[in-house]
N, C-alpha and C positions, 0 to 999 in steps of 0.2 A: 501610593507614592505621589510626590507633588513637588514639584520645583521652590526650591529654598527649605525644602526639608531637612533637618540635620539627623545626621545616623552615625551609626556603627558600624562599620564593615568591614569585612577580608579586603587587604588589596591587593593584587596578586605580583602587581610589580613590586613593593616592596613587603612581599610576606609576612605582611603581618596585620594584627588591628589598627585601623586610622578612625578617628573622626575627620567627617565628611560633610560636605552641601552638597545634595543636588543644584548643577546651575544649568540641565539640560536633558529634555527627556524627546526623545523620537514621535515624528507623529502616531506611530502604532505603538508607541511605549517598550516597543522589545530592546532599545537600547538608552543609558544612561548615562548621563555625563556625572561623576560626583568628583569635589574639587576639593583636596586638600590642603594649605597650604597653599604651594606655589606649583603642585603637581592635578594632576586631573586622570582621574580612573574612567575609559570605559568602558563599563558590562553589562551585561541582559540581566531581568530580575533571576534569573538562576544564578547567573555569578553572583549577585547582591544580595543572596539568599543563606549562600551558601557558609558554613560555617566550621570550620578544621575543629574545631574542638568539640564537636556535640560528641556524644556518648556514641562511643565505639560497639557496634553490635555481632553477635555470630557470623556474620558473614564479613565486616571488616579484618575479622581475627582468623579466620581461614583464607581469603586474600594475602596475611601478612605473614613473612618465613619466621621460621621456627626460632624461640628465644634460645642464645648462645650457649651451649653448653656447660661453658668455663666460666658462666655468670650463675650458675645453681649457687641456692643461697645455703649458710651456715646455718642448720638449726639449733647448734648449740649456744652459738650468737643471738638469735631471735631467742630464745629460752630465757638466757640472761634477763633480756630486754623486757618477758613476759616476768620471771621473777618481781625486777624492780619495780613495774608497773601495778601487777596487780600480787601482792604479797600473800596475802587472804583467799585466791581462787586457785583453783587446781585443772592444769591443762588435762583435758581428754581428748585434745587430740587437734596434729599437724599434719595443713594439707600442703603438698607442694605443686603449686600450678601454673600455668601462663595468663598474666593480664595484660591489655594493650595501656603503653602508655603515651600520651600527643604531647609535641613539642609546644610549650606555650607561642612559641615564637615563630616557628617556621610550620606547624600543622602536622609536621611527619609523626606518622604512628610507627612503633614498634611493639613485638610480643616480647615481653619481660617476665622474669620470672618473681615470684612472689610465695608467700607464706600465707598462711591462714589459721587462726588458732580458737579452737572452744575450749575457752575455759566456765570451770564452774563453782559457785559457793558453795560452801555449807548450806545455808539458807536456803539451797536450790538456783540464785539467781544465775544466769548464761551471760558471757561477754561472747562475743564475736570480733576477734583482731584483727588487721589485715597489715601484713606487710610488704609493700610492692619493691622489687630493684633495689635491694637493702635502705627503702626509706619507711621508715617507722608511719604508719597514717594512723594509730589509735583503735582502740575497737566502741561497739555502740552494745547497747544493752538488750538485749533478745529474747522478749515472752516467748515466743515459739521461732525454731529454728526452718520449721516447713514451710514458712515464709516465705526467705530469699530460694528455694528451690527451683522456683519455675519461673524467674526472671531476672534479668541482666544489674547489676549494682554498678555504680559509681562509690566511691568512697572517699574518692577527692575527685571535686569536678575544678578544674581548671580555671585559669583566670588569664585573658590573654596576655601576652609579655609581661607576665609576671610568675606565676608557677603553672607545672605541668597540668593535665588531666591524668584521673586513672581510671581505666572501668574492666568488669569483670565481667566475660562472657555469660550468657546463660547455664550453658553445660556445665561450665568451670564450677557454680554457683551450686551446683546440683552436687558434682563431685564433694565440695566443702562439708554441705548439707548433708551428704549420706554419712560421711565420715562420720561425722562431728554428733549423728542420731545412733548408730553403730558403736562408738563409743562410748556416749552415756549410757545404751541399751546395759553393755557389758561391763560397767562402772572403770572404766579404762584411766587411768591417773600415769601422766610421761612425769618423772619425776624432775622436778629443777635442778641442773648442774650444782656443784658446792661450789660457795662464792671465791672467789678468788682473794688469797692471802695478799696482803702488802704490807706483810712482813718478809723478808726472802732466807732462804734454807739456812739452816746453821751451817753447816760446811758451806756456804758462800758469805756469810757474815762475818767467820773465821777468815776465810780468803781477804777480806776486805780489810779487813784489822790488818793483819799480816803485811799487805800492801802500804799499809797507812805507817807500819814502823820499819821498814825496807826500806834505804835512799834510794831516791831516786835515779835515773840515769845521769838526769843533766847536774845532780847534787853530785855524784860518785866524779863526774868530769873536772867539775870548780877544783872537789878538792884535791886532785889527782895533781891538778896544774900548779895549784901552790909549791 
């Protein structure tokens, strides 16, 4: 670090990322002046260090309480979703689990819950999907699924003041993994929901007609008053 340096920083008075100058550093360097605008931040390189959106790990996520109950996601919604997405691959199998997600803007973490889906080809090929707090993040393509087993994922990393972060514990990661290997083991296939008609039921298309040659209330009143 060095005086007239430009950076990127957490500031903590206004929660969020600024660009910054240093226009002032302590003679033992433990404190820092950095100058925004018309505001001036100061912190220790640990404050200047520090970053709310890096990759949430097993012990962030046991720190943080329990994802909402009444926020458990639809899987027959996500299903839909895997349908339209991938037409051609066959789910073997939905994990339901907690991922942390960090506010772009303010750093706060929460456990959210989340989806996870192995779907697989004919051809043999693996997708890996992940769906966080019913936001769809896409899946990535997967030669071997023992991979992600033994280490923590991001699937969407963050961008500050602009979208979330999401990351997926290690254990979480294992859970998916064992499923999703246990599945294929047993050639396991969740079947796709049938698409939804929009056409609607003949006894309500009847209803509808019906209505359309019925006067109306405010028709039956005009001519009442004649």
């Amino acid at each position: 670090m060095h005086v007239q340096q430009k950076l990127y920083y957490w500031s903590p008075s206004s929660e969020a990322f600024q660009h910054g100058t240093i226009v002032w550093m302590s003679p033992r360097q433990n404190l820092v002046a950095v100058q925004n605008g018309a505001h001036t931040d100061f912190l220790t390189p640990a404050e200047l260090a520090y970053d709310p959106c890096a990759a949430a790990d097993d012990h962030d996520f046991k720190d943080l309480p329990a994802a909402d109950p009444q926020t458990r996601p639809d899987q027959e919604r996500y299903l839909r979703v895997l349908a339209s997405a991938y037409p051609d691959y066959a789910v073997c199998s939905v994990t339901v689990f907690e991922g942390v997600r960090t506010s772009c803007r303010t750093g706060i973490r929460s456990r959210v819950f989340c989806q996870a889906a192995v779907l697989r080809h004919p051809q043999h090929l693996l997708i890996l999907d992940i769906e966080g707090d019913n936001v769809w993040f896409g899946g990535v393509a997967v030669a071997d699924l023992r991979t992600f087993a033994d280490k923590p994922w991001s699937p969407y990393v963050g961008v500050p003041n602009q979208w979330d972060a999401f990351d997926i514990p290690q254990h979480e990661m294992a859970t998916i993994v064992r499923n999703g290997l246990t599945a294929l083991t047993n050639h396991v296939v969740i079947t796709y929901p049938p698409a939804v008609s929009i056409n609607p039921p003949a006894h309500m298309r009847a209803l509808a007609a019906s209505r359309r040659r019925s006067p109306s209330l405010r028709q039956f009143l005009y001519e009442s008053s004649e």
